[in-house]
N, C-alpha and C positions, 0 to 999 in steps of 0.2 A: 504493500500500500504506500503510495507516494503522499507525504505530510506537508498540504496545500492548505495555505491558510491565506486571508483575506481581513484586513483591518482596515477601522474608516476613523476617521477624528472629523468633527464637527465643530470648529473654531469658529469665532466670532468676525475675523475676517477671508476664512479660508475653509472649506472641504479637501480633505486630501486622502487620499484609498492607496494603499498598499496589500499587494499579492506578492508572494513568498512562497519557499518550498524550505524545510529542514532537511538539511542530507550532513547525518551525521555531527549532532547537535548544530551545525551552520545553518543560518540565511542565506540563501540568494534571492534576492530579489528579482521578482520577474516582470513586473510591471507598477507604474506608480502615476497617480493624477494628482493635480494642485489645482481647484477651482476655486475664483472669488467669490464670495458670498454676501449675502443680507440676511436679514431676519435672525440675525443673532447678537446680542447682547451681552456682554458681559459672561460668555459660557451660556446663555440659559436664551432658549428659543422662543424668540417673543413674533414670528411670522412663519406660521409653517408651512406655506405655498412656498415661498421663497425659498427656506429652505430644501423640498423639498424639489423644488428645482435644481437645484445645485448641487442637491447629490445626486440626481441622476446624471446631471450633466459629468459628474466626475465617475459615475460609475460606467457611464457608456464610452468614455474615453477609454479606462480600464479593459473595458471587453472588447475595445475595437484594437487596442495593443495585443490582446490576447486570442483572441477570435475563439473566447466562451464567455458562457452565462455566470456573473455572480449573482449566487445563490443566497452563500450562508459569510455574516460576517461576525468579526470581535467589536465592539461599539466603544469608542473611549467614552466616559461619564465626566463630567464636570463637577466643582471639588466643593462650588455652592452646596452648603449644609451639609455635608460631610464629618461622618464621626468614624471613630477607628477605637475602638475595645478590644480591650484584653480578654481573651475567654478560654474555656478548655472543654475537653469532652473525650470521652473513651468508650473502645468498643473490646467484648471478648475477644479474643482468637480460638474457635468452638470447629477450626476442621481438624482431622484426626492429629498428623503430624505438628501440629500447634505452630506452622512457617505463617508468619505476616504474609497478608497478600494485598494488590491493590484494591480489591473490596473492603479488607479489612480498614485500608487505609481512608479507603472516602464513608465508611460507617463512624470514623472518629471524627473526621472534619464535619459531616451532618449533624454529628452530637454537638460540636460547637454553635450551632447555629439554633437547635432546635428549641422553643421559648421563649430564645435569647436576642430577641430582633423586637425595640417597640413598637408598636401600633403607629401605622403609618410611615413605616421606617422598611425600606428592601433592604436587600444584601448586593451589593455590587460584586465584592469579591472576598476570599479569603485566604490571608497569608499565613502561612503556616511558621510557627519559630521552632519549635522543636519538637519530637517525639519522646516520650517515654515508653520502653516495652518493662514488663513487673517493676524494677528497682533502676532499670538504668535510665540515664536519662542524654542529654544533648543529642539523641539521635538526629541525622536529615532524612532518611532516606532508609524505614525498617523494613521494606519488600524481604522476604526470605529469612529472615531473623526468628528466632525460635522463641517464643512466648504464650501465656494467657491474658495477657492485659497491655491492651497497647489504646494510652494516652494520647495526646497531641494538645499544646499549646498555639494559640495562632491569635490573629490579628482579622476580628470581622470588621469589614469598608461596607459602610452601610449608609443611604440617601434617603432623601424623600420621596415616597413611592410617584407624586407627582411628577417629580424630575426625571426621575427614569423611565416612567413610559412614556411619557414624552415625545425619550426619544428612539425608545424600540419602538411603540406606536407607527412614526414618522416612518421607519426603515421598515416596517412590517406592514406597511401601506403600498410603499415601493415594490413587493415581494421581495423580500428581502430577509432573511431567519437571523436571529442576532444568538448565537452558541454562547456566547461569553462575553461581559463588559469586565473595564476596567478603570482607571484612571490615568490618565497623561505620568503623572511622574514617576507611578510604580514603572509602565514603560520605558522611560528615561533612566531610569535608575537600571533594568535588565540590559538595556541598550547600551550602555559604557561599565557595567560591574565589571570588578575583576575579584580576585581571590582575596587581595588586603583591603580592599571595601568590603565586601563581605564579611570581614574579621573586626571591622571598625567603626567607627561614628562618623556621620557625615549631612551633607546636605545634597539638594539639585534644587536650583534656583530656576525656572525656567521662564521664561519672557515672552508672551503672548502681544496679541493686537489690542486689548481691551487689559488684557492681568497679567500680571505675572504672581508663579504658584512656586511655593516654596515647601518643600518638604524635608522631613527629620529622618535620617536612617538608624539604623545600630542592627549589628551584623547581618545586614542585608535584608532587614526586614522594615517596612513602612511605621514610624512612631506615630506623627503628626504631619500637616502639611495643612497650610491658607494660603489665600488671594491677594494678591494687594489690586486694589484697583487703580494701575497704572501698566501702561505697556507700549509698544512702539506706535500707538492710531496718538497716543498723546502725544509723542514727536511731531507727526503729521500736523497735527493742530498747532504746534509752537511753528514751526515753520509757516505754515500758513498764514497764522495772525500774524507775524511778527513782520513777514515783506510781505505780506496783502496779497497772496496769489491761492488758488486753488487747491483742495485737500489732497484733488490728484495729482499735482504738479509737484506738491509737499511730497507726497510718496515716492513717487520717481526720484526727487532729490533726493529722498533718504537712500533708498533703496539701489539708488546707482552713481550716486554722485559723494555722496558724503563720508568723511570720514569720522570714526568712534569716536579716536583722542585727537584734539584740533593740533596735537603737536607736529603731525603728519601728515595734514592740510596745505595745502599751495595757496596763497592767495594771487597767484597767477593764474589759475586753472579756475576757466569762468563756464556759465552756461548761459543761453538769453530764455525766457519765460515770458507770456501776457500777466500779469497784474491784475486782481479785478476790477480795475478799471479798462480795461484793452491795450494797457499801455504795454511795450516791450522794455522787459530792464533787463539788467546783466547782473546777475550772484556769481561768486569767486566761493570755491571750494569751502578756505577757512571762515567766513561767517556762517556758511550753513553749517559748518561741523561744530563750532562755537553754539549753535541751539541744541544741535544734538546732542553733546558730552554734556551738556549744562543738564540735561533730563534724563539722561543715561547714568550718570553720579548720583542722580536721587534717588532713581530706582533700586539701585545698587545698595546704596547704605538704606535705606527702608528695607532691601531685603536682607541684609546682614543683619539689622536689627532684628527683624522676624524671626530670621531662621535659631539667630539667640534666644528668644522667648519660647521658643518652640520646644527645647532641650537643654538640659542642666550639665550636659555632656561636652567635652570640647572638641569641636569638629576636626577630625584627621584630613577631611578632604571637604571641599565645594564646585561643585561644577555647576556652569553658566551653560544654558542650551537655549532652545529653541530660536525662530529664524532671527531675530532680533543677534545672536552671538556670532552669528556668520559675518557680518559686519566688520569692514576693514578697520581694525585701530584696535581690536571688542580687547583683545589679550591684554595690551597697555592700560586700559582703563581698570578694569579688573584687579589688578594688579598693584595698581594705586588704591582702589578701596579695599581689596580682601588680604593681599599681602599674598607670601609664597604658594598659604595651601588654595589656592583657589586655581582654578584653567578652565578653560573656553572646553565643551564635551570634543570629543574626538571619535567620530562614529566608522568604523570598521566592518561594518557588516559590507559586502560585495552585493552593487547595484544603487546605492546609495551613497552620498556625500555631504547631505545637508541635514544641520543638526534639525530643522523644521519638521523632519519626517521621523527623527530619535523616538517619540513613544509608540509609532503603530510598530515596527521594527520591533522594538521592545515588548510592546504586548502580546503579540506571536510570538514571542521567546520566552515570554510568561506562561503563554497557557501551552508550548511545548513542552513546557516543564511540568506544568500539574499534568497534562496527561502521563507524562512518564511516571510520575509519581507513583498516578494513581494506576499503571500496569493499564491503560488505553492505549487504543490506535485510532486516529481517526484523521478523517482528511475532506475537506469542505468539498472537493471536486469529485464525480462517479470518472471509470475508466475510461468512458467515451470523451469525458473531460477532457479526460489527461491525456487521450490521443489528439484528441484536436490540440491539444495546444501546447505538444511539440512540435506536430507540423507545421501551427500557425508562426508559431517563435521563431523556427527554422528558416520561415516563410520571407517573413519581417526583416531578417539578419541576414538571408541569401547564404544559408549554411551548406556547405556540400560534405559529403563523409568526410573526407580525404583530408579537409581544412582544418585546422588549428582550432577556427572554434568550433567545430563540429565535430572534432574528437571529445572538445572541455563538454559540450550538451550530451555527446554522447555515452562519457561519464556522468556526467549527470540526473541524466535522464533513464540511465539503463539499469544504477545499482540499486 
């Protein structure tokens, strides 16, 4: 069975759908869409025509790079009213040989939930910190382990049921089956983890259109995480007001013309613009960069602040993601607010380069992971799928046997 998985994030200024395959705990990414959006606010879907125009528009770009039907998706959730409790739950091990198995496994994580959800309140997700089997404890992973009593400690992410159907609703009006939600940062956080973040305390700072979301780790598992309501649409606006030109002419400059720290700013290097008035003027690099760092340092220290109320722990690492950190200058500025342990994320997965796309990337390597856990296989695409869409990929890329990359698909696609 080939492990085809399909994530969609619904930002406030952006839909973006990511398709993926696991081969051999890796991503490769096989197809990806960025559509501009309306009807979203602050994370939370205040026009759902709009929206759900924009996710099909990004879902049929998807299946037109692919030439199949998405079906089944992972839905990021939004961190509006979001609560994360500590709980636990345990199930016998009652088959003969007394070995953990993954039923055993997902009968102890249902014990954590079952009761334990208030009124009004769904389960987004559930992070597991550790198992116990009879007396032992720090287990990750007790598949095969010989016991009658197996524990589990974890961490239920839990919304308000309004918010979440929302926006399975939305996506399940589309035809569209939602298998799994998550949240943007647990994402981000899978997306760049390594072995000594998993062992330590830390943050992910991520910078949105509308928010930016801050969250608390300790050994790899989600503490706390909030909003700040600021994020790069506020740049957009300080440019805007400040030389009197358009929000979309603001964006453009941000987004193509500016730099992070003005220290690396030309005031040589001009662009010309209409005004709203009709007038044409000329902006030079380092004034526009001079608004940007001016709003980018606020951000920054409001979320250094956050992320210290958030945890009594002192953070071994921080990472800066989302598209806002792609931004020429992002590392320097950073750098000046957070000091050594901070860095811009660095995303590694193959088919991918931009840290804007770090949580669907990451949520498909989350719930690659609970399946394993839980001793599942499963894959969003039937086999007619996944014939069609080697040929199509092949198609698209003018792959021949013989070639280079047509040997790499043809490991890929063959193991």
């Amino acid at each position: 069975m080939r492990r085809i998985y399909t994530s969609i994030d619904i930002g406030s200024s952006s839909i973006k759908v990511l398709v993926g395959e696991m081969i051999k705990n890796r991503l490769i990414v096989l197809a990806t869409s960025y559509v501009r959006t309306k009807g979203v606010k602050k994370g939370l879907i205040i026009d759902a025509n709009e929206v759900m125009s924009s996710i099909k528009e990004a879902i049929d770009i998807v299946e037109g790079k692919l030439g199949v039907k998405i079906r089944k998706v992972i839905a990021s959730v939004p961190l509006y009213n979001m609560k994360y409790i500590e709980t636990d739950g345990y199930a016998t091990i009652d088959n003969e040989d007394n070995k953990v198995t993954g039923n055993d496994i997902t009968r102890a994580l249902q014990a954590c939930v079952y009761n334990k959800v208030s009124e009004g309140e769904e389960i987004v997700t559930i992070v597991p910190m550790e198992f116990v089997l009879d007396n032992k404890s720090g287990i990750k992973d007790p598949k095969g382990m010989v016991g009658k009593k197996l524990g589990v400690r974890a961490i239920n992410i839990t919304t308000s049921k309004k918010n979440l159907y929302a926006i399975i609703s939305i996506l399940e009006s589309l035809g569209l089956q939602v298998v799994d939600t998550n949240i943007g940062v647990v994402g981000e956080y899978f997306e760049y983890k390594n072995k000594e973040m998993d062992k330590s305390s830390g943050a992910i700072i991520s910078i949105g259109s509308d928010l930016t979301n801050v969250a608390t780790f300790d050994k790899g598992v989600i503490k706390s995480a909030e909003s700040i309501p600021l994020g790069g649409s506020n740049i957009d606006k300080d440019i805007s007001y400040i030389k009197k030109i358009s929000k979309e002419d603001a964006l453009k400059l941000k987004e193509s013309f500016a730099i992070a720290d003005r220290h690396y700013a030309h005031g040589s290097e001009t662009v010309e613009v209409f005004d709203n008035y009709k007038k044409e003027i000329k902006l030079n690099q380092l004034e526009i960069s001079e608004i940007v760092m001016s709003r980018i340092v606020e951000i920054l220290k409001i979320a250094k602040k956050q992320a210290s109320l958030l945890t009594n722990k002192e953070n071994s690492y921080i990472i800066i993601t989302g598209g806002m950190s792609e931004m020429p200058g992002m590392t320097s500025v950073i750098g000046d607010v957070f000091g050594k342990e901070a860095r811009v994320g660095n995303i590694e997965t193959m088919g991918i380069r931009d840290n804007s796309y770090a949580s669907l990337s990451g949520m498909i390597k989350f719930f690659h992971e609970k399946l394993n856990l839980r001793g599942k296989e499963y894959t969003m695409f039937d086999e007619d799928d996944e014939e069609d869409l080697v040929s199509s990929r092949k198609g698209v890329l003018n792959i021949t046997e013989d070639s280079i990359l047509g040997k790499v698909f043809g490991y890929f696609f063959d193991k």
